[in-house]
SEFIVEX-56820 format. One line per field, with one value per residue: x, y negated, z of N, C-alpha, C, CB in turn; residue number from 0. Coordinates in pm, whole numbers, always signed. Each point is the difference from the previous one (the first is absolute). Glycine has a CB too. Layout:
N
n_px <- X,...
n_py <- Y,...
n_pz <- Z,...
ca_px <- X,...
ca_py <- Y,...
ca_pz <- Z,...
c_px <- X,...
c_py <- Y,...
c_pz <- Z,...
cb_px <- X,...
cb_py <- Y,...
cb_pz <- Z,...
num <- NUM,...
END
This chain:
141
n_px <- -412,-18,+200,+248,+35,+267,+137,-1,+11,-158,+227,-181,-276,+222,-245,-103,+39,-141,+139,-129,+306,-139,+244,-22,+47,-185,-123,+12,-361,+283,-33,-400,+83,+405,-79,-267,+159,+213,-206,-100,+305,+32,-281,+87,+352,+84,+278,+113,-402,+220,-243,+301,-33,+71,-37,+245,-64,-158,-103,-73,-96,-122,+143,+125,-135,+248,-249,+127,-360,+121,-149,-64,-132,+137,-160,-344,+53,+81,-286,-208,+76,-33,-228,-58,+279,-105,-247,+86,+84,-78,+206,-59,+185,+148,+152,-122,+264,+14,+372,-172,+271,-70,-309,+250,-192,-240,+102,-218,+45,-156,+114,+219,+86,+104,-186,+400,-228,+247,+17,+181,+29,-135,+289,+239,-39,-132,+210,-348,+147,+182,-149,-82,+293,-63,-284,+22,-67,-379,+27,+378,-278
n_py <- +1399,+296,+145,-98,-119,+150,-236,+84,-316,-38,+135,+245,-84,-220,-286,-98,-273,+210,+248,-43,-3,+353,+301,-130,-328,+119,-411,+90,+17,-212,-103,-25,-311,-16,+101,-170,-224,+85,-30,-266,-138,+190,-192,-235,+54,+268,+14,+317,+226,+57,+238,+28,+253,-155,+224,-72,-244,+7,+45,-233,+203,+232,-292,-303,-136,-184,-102,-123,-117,-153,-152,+42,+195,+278,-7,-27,+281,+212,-108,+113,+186,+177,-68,+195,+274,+4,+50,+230,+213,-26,-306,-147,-276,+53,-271,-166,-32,-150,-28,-202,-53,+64,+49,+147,+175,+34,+256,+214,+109,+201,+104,+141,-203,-210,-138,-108,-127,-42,-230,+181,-149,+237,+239,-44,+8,+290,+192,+204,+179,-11,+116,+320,+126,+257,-145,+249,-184,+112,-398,-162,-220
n_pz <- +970,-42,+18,+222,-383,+103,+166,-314,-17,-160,+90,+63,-343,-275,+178,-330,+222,+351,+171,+341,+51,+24,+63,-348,-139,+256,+101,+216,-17,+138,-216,-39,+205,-39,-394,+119,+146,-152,-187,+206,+70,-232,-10,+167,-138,+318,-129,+48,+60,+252,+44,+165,+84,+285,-22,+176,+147,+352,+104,-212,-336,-37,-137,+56,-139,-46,-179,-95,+59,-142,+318,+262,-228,+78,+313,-52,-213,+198,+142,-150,-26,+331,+47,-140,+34,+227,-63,-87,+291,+205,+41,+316,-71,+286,-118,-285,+99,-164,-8,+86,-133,-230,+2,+64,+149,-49,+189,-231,+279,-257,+322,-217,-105,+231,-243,+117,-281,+0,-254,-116,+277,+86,-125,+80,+326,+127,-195,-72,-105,+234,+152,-189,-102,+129,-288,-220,-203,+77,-270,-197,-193
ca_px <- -21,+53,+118,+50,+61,+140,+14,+141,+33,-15,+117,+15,-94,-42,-132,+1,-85,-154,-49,+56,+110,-86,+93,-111,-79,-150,-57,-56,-104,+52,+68,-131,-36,+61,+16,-75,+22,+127,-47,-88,+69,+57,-90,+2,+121,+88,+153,+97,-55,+58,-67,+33,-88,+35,-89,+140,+67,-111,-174,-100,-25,+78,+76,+2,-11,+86,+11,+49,-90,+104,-74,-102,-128,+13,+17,-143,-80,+59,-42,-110,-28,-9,-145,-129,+36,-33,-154,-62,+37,-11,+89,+33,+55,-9,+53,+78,+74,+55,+85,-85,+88,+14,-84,+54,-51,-112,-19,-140,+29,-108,-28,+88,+154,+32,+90,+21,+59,+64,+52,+147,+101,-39,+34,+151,+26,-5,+60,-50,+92,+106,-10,-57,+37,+12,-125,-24,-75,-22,-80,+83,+32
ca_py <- +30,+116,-11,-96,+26,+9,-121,-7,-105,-9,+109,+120,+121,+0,-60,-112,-179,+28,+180,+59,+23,+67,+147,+64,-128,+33,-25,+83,-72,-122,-129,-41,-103,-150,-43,-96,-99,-53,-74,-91,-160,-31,-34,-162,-56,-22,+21,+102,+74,+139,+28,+77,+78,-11,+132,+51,-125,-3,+25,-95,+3,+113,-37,-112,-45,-165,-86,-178,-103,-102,-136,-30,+56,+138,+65,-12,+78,+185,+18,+62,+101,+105,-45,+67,+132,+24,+22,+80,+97,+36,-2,-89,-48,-30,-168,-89,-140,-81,-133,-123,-106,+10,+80,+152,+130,+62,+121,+90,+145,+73,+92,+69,-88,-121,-58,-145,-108,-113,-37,+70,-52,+58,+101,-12,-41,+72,+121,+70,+101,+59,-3,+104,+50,+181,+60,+46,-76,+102,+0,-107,-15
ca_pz <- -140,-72,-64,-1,-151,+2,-79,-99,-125,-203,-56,+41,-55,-113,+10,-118,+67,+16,+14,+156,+38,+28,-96,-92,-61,+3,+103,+124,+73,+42,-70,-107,-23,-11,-174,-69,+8,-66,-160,-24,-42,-144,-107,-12,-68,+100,-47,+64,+74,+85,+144,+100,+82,+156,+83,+95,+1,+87,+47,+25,-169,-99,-85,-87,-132,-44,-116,+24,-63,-104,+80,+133,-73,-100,+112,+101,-114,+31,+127,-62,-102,+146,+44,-38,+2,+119,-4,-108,+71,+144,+42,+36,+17,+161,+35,-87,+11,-70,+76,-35,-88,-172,-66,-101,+65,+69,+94,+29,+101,-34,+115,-46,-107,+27,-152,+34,-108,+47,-128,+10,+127,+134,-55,-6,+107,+116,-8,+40,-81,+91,+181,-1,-93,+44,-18,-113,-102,-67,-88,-26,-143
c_px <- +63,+131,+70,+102,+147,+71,+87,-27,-5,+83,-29,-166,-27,-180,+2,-96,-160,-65,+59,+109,-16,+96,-92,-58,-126,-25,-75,-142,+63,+7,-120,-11,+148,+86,-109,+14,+96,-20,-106,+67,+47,-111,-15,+160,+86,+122,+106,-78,+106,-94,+76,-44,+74,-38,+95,+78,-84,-82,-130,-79,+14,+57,+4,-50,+43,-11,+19,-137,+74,-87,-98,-149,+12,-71,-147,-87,+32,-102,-165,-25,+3,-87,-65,+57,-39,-128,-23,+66,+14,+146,-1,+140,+34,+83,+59,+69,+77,+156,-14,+56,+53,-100,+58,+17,-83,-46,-161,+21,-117,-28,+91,+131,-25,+40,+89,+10,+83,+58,+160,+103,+9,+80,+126,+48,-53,+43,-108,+55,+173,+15,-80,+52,+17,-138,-16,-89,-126,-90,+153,-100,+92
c_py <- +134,+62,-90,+6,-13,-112,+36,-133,+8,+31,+157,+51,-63,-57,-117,-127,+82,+140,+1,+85,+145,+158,+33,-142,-2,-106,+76,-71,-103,-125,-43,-133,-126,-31,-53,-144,-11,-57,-119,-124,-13,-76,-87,-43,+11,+61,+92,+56,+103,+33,+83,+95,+19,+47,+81,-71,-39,+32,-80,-7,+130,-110,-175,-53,-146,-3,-82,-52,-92,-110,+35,+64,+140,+71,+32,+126,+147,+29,+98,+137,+164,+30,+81,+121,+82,+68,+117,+154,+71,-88,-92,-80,-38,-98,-64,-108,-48,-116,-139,-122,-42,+60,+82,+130,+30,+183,+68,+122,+68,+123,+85,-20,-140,-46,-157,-45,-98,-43,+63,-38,+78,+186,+14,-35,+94,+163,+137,+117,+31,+73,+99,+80,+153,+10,+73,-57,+97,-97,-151,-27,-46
c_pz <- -31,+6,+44,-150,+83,-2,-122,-81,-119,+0,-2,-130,-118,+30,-93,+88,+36,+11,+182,+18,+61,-109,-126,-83,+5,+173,+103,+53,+105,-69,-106,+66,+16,-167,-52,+24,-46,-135,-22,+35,-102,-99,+30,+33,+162,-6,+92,+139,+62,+135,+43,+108,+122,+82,+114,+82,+161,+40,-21,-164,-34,-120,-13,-133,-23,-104,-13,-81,+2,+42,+93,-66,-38,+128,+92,-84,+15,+94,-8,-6,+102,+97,-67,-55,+100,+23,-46,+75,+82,+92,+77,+22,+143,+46,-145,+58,-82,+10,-55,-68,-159,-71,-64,+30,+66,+30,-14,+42,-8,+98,-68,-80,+49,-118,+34,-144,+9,-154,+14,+114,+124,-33,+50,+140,+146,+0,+40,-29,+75,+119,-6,-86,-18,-39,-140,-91,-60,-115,-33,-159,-38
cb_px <- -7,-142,-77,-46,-191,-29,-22,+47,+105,-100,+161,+162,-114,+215,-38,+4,+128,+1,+73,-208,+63,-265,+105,-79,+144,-12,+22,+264,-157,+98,+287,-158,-275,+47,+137,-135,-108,+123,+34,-188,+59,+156,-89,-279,-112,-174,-41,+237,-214,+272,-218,+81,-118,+30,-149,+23,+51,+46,+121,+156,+91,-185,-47,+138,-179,+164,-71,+330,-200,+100,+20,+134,-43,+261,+249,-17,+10,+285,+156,+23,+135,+162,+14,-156,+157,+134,-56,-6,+16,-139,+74,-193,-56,-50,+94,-146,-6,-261,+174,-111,+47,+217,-135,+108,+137,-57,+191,-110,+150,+48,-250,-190,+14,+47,-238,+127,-160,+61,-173,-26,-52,-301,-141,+1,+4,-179,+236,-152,-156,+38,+15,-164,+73,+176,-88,+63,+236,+20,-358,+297,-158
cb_py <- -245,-86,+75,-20,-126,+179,-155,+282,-46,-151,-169,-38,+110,+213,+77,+198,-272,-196,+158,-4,-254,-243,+153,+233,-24,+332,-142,+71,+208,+146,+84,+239,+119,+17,+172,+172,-28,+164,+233,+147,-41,+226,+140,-37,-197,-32,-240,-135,-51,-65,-30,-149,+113,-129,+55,+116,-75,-65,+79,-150,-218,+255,+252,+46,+164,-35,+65,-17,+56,+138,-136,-272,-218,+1,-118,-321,-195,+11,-264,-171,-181,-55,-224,-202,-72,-175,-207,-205,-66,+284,+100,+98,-12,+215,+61,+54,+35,+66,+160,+74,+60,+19,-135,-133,+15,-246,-126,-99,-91,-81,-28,+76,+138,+30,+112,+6,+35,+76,-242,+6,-216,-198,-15,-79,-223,-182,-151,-136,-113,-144,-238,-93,-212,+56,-179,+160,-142,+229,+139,+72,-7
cb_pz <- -59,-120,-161,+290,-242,-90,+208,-42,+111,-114,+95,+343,+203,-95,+240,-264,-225,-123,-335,+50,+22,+67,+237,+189,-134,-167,-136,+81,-32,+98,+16,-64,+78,+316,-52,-4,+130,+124,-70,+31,+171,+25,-63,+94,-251,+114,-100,-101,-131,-72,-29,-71,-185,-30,-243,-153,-324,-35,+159,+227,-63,+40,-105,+122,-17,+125,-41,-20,+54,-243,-192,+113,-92,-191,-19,+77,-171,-7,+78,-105,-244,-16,+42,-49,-105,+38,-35,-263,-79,-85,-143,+43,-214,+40,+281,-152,+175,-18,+49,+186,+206,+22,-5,-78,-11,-109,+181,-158,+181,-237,+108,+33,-274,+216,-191,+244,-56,+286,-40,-246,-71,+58,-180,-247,-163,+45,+57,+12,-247,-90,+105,+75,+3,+231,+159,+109,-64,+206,+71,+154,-23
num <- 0,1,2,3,4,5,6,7,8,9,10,11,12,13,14,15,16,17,18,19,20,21,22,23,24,25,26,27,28,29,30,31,32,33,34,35,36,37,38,39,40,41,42,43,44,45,46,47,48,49,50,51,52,53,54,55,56,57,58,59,60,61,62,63,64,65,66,67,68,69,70,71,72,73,74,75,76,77,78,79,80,81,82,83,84,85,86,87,88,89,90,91,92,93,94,95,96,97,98,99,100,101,102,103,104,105,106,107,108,109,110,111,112,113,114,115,116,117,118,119,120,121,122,123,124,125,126,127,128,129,130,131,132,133,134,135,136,137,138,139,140
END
């Protein structure tokens, strides 16, 4: 990809809910399709949207994306709603998964981004954010 962004933090840029972390506050052609998906889980209620950029980080992604859902049903209905984002866009979906013991995280590997939903437990407990934390944010609400 392009440009590699900067990392910094809502503090350092003064970034507002649902904006990009991104020098300046300008989206970049990198980060266009992973703020849309970001705003399109926001638009179906998917909770404390973040995307990380791991561009510096690995080889196998460029960015992240973690949201919480608030049930099995919320989580299928998001699924959906990426699905046919997907479609409409070109974009292929190249694995889904799902853990199978709780339903509280489902993994979509789009190749460039990786979206994880998960509930809040799955969240709190697997810490993504933490464990990727040298990464840079380039989308929070």
């Amino acid at each position: 990809m392009g440009d590699m962004l900067q990392e910094t933090s809502t503090r350092e840029t003064g970034a507002a809910p649902g904006s990009q972390e991104t020098p300046g506050g300008q989206e970049t052609p990198d980060t266009r399709p992973v703020s849309s998906l970001c705003r399109l889980i926001e638009d179906h209620k998917g909770g404390d949207v973040v995307a990380l950029d791991l561009r510096k980080l690995n080889l196998w992604t460029d960015f992240f994306i973690i949201a919480t859902v608030t049930s099995s049903t919320h989580l299928q209905g998001l699924l959906r709603q990426i699905k046919e984002y997907a479609a409409q866009e070109g974009l292929a979906i190249q694995r889904q998964t799902q853990k199978e013991d709780s339903g509280g995280w489902s993994l979509v590997d789009m190749g460039t981004v990786v979206i994880h939903l998960m509930t809040a437990q799955s969240r709190e407990f697997y810490e993504l954010e933490e464990l990727w934390s040298s990464a840079g944010r380039v989308y929070t609400n």
